[in-house]
MIPA-574876 format. One record per residue: x negated, z negated, y negated of N, C-alpha, C in turn; residue number from 1; residue in three letters. Coordinates in steps of 0.1 Angstrom, whole numbers, plus 2048, in hexadecimal, padded with zeros to 3 digits. Example, Ala and Ser with C-alpha at 12.3 -4.5 7.8 and 13.67 -1.06 7.14 Angstrom:
<<77C; 7B2; 839>; <785; 7B2; 82D>; <77C; 7B2; 821>; 1; ALA>;
<<780; 7B9; 816>; <777; 7B9; 80B>; <77F; 7B1; 800>; 2; SER>;
This chain:
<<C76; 16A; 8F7>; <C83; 164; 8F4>; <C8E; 16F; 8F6>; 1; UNK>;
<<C97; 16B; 900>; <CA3; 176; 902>; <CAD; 173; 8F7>; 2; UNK>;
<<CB2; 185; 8F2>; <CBD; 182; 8EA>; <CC9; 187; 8F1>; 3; UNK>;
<<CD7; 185; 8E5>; <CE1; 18B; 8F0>; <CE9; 191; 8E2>; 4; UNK>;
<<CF0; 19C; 8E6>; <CF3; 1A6; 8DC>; <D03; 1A2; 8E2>; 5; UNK>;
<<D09; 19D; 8D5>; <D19; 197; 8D1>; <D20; 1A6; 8CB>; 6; UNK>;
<<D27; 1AA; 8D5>; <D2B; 1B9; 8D0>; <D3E; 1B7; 8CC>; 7; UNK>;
<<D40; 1B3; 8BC>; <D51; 1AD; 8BD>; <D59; 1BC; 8B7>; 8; UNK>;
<<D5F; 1BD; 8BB>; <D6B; 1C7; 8B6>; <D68; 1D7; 8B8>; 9; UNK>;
<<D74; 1DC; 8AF>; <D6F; 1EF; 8B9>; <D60; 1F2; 8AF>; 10; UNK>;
<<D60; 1ED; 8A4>; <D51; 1F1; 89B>; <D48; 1EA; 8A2>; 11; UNK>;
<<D47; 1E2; 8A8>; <D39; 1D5; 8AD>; <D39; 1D8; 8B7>; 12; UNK>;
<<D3F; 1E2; 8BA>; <D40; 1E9; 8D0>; <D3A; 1F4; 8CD>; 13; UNK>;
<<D3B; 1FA; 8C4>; <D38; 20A; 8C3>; <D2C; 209; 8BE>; 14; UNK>;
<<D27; 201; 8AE>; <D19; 200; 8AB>; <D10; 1FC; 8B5>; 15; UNK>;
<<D15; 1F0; 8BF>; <D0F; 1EB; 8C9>; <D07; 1F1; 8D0>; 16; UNK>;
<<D17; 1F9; 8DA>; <D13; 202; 8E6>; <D0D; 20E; 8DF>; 17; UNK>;
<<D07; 214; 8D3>; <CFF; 21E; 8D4>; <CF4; 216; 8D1>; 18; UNK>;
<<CF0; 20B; 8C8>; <CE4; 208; 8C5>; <CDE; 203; 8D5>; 19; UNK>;
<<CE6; 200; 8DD>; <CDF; 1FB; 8EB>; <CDC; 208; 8F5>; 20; UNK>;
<<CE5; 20E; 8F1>; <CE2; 21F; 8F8>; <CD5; 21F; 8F7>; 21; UNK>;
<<CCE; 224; 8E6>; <CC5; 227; 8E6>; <CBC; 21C; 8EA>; 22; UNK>;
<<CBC; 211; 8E7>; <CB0; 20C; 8ED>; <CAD; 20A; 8FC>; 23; UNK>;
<<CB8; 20F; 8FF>; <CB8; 20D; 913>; <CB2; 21D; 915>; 24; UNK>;
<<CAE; 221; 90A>; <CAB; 22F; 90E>; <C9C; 235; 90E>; 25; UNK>;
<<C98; 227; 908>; <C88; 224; 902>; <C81; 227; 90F>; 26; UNK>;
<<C73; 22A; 908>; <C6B; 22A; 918>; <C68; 21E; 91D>; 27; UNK>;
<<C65; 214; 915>; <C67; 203; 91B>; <C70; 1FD; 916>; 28; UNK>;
<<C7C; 1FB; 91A>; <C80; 1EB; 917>; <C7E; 1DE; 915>; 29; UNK>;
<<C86; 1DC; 906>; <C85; 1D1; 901>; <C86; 1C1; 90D>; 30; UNK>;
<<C7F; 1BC; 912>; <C86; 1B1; 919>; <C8C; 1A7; 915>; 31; UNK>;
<<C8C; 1A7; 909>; <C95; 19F; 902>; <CA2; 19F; 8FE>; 32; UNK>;
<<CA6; 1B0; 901>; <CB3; 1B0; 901>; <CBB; 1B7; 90C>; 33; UNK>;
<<CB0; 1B9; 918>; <CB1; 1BF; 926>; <CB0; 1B6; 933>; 34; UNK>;
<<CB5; 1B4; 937>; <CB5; 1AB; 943>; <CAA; 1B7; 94B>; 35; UNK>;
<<CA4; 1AF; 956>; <C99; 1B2; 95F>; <CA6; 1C1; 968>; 36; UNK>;
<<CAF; 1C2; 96A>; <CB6; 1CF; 972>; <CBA; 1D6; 965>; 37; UNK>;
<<CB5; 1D2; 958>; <CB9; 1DF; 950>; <CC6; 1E1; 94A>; 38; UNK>;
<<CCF; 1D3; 94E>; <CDB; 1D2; 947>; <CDB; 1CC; 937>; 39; UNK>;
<<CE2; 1CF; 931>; <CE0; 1C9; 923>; <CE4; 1BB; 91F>; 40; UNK>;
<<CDD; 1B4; 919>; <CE1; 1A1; 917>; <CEC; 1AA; 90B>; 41; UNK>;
<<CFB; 1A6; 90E>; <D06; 1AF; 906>; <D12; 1A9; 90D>; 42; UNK>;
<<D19; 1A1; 903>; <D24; 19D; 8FD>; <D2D; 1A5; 8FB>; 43; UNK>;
<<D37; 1B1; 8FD>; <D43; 1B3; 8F7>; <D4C; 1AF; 8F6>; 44; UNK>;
<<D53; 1AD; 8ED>; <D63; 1A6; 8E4>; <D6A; 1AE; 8E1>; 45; UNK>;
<<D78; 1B0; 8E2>; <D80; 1B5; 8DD>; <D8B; 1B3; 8E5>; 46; UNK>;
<<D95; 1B4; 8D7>; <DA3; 1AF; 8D8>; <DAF; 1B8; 8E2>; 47; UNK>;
<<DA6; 1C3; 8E4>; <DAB; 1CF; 8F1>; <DA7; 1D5; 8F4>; 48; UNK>;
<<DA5; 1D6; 900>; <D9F; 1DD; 90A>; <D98; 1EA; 907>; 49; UNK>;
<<DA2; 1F0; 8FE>; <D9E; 200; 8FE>; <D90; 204; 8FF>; 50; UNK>;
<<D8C; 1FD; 8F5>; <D7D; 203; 8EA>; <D71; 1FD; 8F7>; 51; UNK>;
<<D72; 1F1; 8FF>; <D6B; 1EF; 905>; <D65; 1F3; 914>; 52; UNK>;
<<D72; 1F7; 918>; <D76; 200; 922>; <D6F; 20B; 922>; 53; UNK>;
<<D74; 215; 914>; <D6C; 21E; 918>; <D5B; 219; 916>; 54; UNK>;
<<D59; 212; 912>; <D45; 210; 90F>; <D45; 20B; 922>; 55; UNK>;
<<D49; 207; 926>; <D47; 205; 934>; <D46; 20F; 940>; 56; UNK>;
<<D51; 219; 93A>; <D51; 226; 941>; <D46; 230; 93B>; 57; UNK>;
<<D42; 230; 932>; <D37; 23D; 92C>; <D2C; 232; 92D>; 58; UNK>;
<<D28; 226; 92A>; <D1C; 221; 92D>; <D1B; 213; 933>; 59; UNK>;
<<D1F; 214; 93F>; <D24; 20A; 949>; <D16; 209; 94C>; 60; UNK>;
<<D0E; 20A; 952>; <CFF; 20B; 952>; <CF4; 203; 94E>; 61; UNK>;
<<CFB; 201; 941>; <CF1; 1F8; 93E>; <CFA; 1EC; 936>; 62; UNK>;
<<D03; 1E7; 93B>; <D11; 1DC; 93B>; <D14; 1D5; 944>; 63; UNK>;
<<D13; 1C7; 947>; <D1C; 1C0; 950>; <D2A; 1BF; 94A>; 64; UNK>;
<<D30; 1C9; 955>; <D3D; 1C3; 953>; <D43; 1B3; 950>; 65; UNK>;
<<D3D; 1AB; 957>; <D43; 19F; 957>; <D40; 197; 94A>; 66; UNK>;
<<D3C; 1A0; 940>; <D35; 19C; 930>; <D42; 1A3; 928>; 67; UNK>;
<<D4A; 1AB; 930>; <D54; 1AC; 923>; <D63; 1A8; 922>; 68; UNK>;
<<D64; 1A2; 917>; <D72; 195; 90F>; <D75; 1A0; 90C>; 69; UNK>;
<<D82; 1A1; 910>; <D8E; 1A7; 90A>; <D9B; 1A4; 90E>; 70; UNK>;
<<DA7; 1A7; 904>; <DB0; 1A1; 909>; <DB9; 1AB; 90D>; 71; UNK>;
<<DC6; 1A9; 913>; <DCA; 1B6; 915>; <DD7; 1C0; 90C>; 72; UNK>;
<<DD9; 1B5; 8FF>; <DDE; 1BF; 8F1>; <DD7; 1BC; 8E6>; 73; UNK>;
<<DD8; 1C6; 8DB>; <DCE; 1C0; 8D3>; <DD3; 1B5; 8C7>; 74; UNK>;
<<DD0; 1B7; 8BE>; <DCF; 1AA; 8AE>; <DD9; 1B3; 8A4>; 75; UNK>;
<<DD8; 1BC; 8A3>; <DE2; 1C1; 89B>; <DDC; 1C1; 889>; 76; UNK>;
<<DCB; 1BE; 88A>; <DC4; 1BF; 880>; <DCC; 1AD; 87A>; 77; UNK>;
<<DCA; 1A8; 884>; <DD2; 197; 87C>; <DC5; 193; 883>; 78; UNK>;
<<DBF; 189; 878>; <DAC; 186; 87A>; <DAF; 178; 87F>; 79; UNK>;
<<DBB; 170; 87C>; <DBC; 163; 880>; <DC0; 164; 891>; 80; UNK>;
<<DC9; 169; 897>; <DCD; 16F; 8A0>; <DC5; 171; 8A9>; 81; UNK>;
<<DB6; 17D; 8A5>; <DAB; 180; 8AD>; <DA2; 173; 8B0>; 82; UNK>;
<<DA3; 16B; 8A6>; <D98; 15D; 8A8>; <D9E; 153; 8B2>; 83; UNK>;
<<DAB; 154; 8B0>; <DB3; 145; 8B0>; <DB8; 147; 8C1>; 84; UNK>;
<<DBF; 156; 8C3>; <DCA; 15A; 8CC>; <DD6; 158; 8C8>; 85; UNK>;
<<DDE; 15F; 8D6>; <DEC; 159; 8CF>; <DEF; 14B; 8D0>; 86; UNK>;
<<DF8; 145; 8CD>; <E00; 138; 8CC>; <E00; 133; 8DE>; 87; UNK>;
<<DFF; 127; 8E2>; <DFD; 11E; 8EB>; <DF1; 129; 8F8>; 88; UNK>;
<<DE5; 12D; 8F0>; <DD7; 136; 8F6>; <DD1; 127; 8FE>; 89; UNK>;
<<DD1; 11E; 8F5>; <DCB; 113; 8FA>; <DB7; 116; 8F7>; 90; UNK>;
<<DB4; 111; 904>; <DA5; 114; 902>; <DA2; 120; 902>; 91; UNK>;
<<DAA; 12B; 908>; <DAA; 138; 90B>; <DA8; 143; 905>; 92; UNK>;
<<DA2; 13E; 8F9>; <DA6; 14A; 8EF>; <D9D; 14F; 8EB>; 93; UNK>;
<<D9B; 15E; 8E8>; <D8D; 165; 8E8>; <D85; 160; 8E3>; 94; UNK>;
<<D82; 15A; 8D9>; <D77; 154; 8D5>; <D71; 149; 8DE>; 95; UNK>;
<<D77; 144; 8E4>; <D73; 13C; 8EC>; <D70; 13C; 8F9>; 96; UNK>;
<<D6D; 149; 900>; <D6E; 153; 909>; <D64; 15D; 908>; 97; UNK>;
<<D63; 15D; 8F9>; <D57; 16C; 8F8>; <D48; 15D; 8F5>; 98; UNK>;
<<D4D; 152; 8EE>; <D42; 148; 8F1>; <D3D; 145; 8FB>; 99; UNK>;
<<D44; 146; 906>; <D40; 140; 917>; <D39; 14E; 917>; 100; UNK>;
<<D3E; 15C; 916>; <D35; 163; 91A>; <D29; 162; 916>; 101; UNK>;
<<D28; 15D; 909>; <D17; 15D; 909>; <D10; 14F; 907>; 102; UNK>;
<<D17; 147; 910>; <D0F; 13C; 918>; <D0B; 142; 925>; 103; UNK>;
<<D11; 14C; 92C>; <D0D; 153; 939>; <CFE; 155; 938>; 104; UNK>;
C-alpha cells in the first residue's frame, strides 16, 4: 500500500523534509513512501514560496517538483484565507490544488 506524505506550511515542510531526508537515507527504502526512481510520494503546501523553495533547492533529490502548491504571497497567518484563497479564487484555491496534487 503506497502512502503520500501531505507536507502543509513552513512547520509541515520542515518536519517533512527532514523526516524524509532521513528515511531517503536508509539503506532500503520504504516503497511505500518511495516511488521506484527514489522520489518521495510528497505533497508540499504553502501559502509562499519561500520555505518550499528552499526544500527544493537543498533536497531537490528526492522531490518532484511538480508536487509543490504554493502561491506566490503568503496568508498573513489569516487560517480562513489559507483554506479558502482570496476573494473570486474560484476553484483555484490552495486547498483545492494541494488536493489534485495528491490525486496525482
Amino acid at each position: 500500500m503506497a502512502m503520500v506524505a501531505l507536507q502543509v506550511g513552513q512547520f509541515g515542510n520542515a518536519v517533512g523534509s527532514a523526516t524524509l531526508k532521513l528515511l531517503s537515507e536508509a539503506p532500503q527504502r520504504d516503497g511505500a513512501l518511495f516511488h521506484s526512481d527514489g522520489k518521495a510520494r510528497a505533497v508540499l503546501v504553502d501559502g509562499e514560496a519561500k520555505v518550499v523553495d528552499a526544500i527544493l533547492r537543498e533536497r531537490g533529490s528526492i522531490y518532484r517538483p511538480e508536487n509543490a502548491v504554493v502561491e506566490a504571497s503568503g496568508r498573513g497567518n489569516n487560517w480562513a484565507l489559507g483554506y479558502h484563497g482570496p476573494r473570486g479564487a474560484g476553484g483555484n484555491a490552495l486547498v483545492d490544488r494541494a488536493m489534485e496534487g495528491m490525486r496525482r
